[in-house]
N, C-alpha and C positions, 0 to 999 in steps of 0.2 A: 661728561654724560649729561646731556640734558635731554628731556623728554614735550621737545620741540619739532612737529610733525612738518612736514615741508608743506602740506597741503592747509595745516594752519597759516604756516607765513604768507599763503597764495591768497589763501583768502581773507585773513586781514587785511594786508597790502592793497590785494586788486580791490576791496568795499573800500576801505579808504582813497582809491583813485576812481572808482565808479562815481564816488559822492563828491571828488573833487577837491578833497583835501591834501590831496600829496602829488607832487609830479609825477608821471610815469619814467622816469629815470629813478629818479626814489625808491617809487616802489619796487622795480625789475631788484634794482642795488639789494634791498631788506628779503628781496624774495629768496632770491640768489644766497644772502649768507653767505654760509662760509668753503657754499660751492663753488664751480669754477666758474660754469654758462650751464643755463637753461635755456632750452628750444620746446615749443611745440608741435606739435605733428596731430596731422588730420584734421585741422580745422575746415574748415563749410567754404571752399572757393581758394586754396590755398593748397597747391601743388605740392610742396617739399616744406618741412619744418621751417619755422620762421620763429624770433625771438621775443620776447617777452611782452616787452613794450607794443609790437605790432598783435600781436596776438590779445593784449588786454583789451586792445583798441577794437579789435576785430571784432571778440564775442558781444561788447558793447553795441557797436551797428547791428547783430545776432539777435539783441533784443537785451540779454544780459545786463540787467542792475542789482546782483548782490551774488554773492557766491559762499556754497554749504562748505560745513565740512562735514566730512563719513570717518569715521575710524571702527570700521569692523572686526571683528572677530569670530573664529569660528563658532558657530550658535549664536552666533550675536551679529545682524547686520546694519547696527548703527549708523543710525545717516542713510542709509542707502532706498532707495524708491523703483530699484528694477531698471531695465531688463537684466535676465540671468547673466548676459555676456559680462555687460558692464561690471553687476554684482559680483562675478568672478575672478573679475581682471581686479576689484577694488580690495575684496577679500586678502586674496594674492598678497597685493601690495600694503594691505593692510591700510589703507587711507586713500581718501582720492577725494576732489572736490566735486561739487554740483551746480551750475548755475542755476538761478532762481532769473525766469523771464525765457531763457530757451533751452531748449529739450537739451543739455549738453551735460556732457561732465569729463572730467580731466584725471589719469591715473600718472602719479608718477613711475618711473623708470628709471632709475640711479645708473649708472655706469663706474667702474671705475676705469680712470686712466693717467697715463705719465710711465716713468723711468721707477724702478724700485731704487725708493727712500723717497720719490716725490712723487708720489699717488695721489690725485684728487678727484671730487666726483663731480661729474659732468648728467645731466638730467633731462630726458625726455617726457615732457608729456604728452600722451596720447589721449586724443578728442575722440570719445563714442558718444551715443546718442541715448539721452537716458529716458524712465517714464517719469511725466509730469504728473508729482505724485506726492503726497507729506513725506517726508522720511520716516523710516521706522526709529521708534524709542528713544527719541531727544526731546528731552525736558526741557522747560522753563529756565531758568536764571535762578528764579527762587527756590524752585525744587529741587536743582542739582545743588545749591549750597548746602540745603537743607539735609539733603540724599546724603552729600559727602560729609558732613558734621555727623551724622546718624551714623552711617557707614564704619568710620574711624572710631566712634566711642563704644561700639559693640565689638572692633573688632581687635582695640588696646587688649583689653583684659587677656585674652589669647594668645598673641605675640608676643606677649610680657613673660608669658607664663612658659612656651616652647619659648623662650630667648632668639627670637628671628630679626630681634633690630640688628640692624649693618655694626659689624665691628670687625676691630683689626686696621693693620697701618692704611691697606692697601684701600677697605673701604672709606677711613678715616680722613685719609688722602681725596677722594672723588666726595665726600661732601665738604672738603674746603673749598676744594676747586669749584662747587656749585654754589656755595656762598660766595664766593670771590666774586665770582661771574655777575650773579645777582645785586650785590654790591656795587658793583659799578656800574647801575643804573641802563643798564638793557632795557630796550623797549619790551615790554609783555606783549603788547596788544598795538594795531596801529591809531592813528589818529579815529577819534570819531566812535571810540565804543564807549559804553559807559562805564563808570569809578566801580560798579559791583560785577561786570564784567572782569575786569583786571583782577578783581581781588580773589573770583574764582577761580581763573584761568592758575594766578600763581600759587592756590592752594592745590589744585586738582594735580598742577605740572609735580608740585612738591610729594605729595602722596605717592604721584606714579613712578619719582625720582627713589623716593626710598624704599617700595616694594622690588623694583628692580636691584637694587644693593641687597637685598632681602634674599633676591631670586638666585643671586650670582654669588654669595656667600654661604654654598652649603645649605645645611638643615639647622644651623644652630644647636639647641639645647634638645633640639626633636629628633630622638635617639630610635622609638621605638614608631614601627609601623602605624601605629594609630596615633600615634603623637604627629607622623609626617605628614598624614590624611587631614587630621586637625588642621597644621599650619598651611597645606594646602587650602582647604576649606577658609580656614579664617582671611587669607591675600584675594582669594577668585571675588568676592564680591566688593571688595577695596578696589579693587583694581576694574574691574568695568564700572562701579559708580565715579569713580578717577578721568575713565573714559568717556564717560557720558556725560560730567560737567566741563572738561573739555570743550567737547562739541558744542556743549549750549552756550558756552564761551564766547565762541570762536562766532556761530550763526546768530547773536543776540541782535544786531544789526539787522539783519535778513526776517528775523522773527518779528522784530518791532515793527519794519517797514510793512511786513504782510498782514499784522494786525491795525494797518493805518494811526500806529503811533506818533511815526515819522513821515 
């Protein structure tokens, strides 16, 4: 379990190949992970899905030099700048990308397929047309470190106290396996972002890694109705500020370039 949005990998990848730092074989390869093929569909002049590599090339002639990311929630449309279609389709799928330079944005679509015992997933994205617009409620860099360090020391004392940290072999198990992973020197972030980019991204991924062990292990020590209200209460605001330094993560590139940083 890692809490690695595909629409992240798309768009670190693709701002690393938009700016010139990674080949487009490269990037498709990191996009891809530990999927099988990714295709696009609907792009501006382009008949039937085509793959990655053409398609990054594509939105670039498009106009496209940096690309969002959205990870909304219901009551919360993170990242997202309209129309309704789009917003719906991104909701849905709970993430989707944005290009910055032309009205587009990208929803993935997982598939699964193969033989049972060798199932893998196969991904379309679908190109609609978005409004050229700020996104709503994505932070700074500084303010989502900030948010998430505030976030976690208000919301220890709570968790501590209904006993909601992950345990047991089974959850035991999925944070070795997440140290392992991380241990072995994964890329966080593609070429080209900045050292306090990284260092969010793998705080924000970690937080939303272990409210989900959190989520999926019961109620803990939070026996009584208002104790479960409580533990709800104390995850819902961890967990979209988890979401929202993500995001600022992920578009710090996109943000810097629009405030003529870079």
């Amino acid at each position: 379990m890692l809490t690695e949005p595909r629409s992240g990998r798309l768009a670190a990848w693709g701002n690393a190949l938009l700016a010139g730092l990674v080949s487009p074989d490269d990037a498709a390869l990191a996009i891809v992970g530990d999927d099988t093929v990714h295709r696009v569909a609907g792009l501006p002049g382009e008949p039937a899905p085509v793959g990655l590599t053409l398609a990054l090339g594509r939105l670039r002639a498009l106009g496209a030099t940096g690309l969002r990311v959205a990870l909304p929630a219901p009551g919360h449309p993170l990242g997202l700048s309209g129309p309704p279609e789009f917003n719906a389709r991104a909701l849905e799928a709970e993430e989707a990308v944005v290009c910055f330079g032309a009205a587009l944005g990208l929803v993935p679509e997982p598939y699964e397929a193969g033989p049972a015992g060798d199932v893998h997933a196969e991904v379309v994205w679908q190109v609609l047309p978005v409004r050229e617009a700020p996104p709503a409620d994505v932070p700074s860099l500084g303010e989502a470190e900030r948010e998430l360090a505030e976030a976690l020391r208000d919301a220890t004392a709570v968790l501590a106290r209904l006993d909601v940290a992950a345990s047991g072999p089974v959850a035991q198990a999925a944070i070795d396996a997440y140290r392992a992973r991380a241990e072995r020197g994964r890329e966080v972030l593609a070429p080209g972002y900045p050292p306090r980019a990284v260092r969010v991204l793998e705080l924000a991924q970690r937080v939303a890694f272990l409210i989900s062990l959190a989520e999926d292990n019961g109620h803990g020590a939070a026996v009584t109705a208002a104790e479960i209200s409580a533990r709800t209460e104390a995850l819902r605001p961890v967990e979209r500020t988890a979401r929202r330094a993500q995001v600022a993560a992920y578009n710090s590139i996109v943000e810097e370039r629009e405030r003529g940083v870079r």
